[in-house]
C-alpha positions in Angstrom: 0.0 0.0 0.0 1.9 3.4 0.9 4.6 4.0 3.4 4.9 6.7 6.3 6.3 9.0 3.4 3.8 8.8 0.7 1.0 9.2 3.7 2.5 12.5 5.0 2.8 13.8 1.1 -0.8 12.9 0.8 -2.1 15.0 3.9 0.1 17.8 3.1 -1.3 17.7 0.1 -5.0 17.5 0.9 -4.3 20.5 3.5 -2.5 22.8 1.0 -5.6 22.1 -1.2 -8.6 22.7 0.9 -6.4 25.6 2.2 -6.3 26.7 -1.1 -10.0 26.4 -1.8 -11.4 28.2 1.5 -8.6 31.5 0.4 -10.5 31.1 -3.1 -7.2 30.4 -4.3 -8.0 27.3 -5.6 -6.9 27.6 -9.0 -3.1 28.6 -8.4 -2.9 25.5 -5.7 -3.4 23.2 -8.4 -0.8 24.6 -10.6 1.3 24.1 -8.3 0.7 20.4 -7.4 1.4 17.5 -10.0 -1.6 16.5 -11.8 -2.9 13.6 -14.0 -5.5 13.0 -15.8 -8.3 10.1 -15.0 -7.2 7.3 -16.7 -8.3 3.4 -15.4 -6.4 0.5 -16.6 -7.2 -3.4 -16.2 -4.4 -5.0 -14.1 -6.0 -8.3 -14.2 -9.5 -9.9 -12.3 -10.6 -10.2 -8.8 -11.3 -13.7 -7.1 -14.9 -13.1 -8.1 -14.3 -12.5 -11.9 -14.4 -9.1 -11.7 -12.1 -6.4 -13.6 -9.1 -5.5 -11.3 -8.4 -1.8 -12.1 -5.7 0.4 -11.3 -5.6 4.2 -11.7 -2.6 6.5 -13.5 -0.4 8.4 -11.9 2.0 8.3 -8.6 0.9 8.5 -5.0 0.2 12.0 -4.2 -0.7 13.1 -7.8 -3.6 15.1 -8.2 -5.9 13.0 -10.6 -8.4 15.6 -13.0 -11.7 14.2 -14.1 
């Protein structure tokens, strides 16, 4: 799953964001944050025969529907 690291960058993340968003700021946050777009791929199939999907991007990405 993710490591101590990746968890911190994801709450320092989140914070700068909603930070960002109650200062109406919102747009220039997200410039400054790495981005990717929505994207699923098929990794392979669950135990019950479902799809197994798997979203782009690295841990802490911002990910733009």
């Amino acid at each position: 799953m993710f490591g101590k690291n990746d968890e911190q960058l994801i709450l320092n993340r989140i914070s700068l964001l909603v930070l960002a968003f109650l200062d109406d700021r919102l747009d220039e946050a997200i410039a400054t944050v790495p981005t990717t777009e929505f994207k699923e791929t098929i990794v392979g199939t669950k135990k019950d025969g479902k799809p197994k999907r798997k979203l782009s991007g690295n841990v802490g990405d911002l990910v733009i529907q």
